[in-house]
C-alpha positions in Angstrom: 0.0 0.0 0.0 2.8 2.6 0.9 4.8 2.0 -2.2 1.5 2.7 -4.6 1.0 5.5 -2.5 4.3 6.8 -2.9 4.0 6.0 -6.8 1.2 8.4 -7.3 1.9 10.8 -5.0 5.3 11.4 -6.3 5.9 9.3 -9.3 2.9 9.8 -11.6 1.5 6.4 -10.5 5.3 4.6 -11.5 5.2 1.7 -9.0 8.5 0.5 -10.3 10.2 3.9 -9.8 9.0 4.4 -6.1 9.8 0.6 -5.3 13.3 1.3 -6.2 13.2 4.8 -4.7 11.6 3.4 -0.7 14.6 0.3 -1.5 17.4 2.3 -2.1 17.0 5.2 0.5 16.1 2.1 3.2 12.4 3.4 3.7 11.6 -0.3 2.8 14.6 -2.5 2.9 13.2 -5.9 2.5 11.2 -5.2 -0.8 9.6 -7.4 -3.0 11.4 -7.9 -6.2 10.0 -6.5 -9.4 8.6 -9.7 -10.7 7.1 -10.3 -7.5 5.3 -7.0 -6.7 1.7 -6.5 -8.4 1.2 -2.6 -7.9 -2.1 -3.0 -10.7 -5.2 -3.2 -10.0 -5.6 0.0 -7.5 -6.4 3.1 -8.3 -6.0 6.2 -6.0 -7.6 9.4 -6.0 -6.8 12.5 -4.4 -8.6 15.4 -2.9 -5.7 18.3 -2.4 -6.4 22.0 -1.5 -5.3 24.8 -3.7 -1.5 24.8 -2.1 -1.3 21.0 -3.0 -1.7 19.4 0.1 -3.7 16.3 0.4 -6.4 16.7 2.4 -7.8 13.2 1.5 -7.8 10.0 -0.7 -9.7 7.0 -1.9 -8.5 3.9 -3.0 -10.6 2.1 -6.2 -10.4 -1.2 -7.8 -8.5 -0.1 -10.8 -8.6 -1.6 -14.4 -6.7 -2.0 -17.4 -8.6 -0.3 -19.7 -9.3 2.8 -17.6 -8.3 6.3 -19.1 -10.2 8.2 -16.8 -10.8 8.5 -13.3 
């Protein structure tokens, strides 16, 4: 859950780059490897106040063939 978190939060929804980002800085040193991790299927949405901070989210079954929220 943290590491999809992190992926949209910071990485445009890249699950592969915040896995490698919470491995290497130690946030999450005993992380799945990439053929094990299965960041697909969930889809978060933010509600963020005009400065940018998140003031709440909601996690969704996500799908493949989704190109809007």
């Amino acid at each position: 859950m943290t590491t999809a978190l992190v992926a949209a939060q910071f990485f445009s929804g890249n699950c592969e780059t915040s896995r490698t980002f919470l491995q290497s800085h130690g946030y999450i040193p005993k992380m799945l490897s990439k053929s094990r991790w299965y960041c697909y299927g969930l889809r978060v949405h933010w509600l963020v106040s005009k400065t940018g901070q998140p003031l709440e989210f909601v996690l969704a079954p996500g799908r493949y063939h989704e190109v809007r929220p």
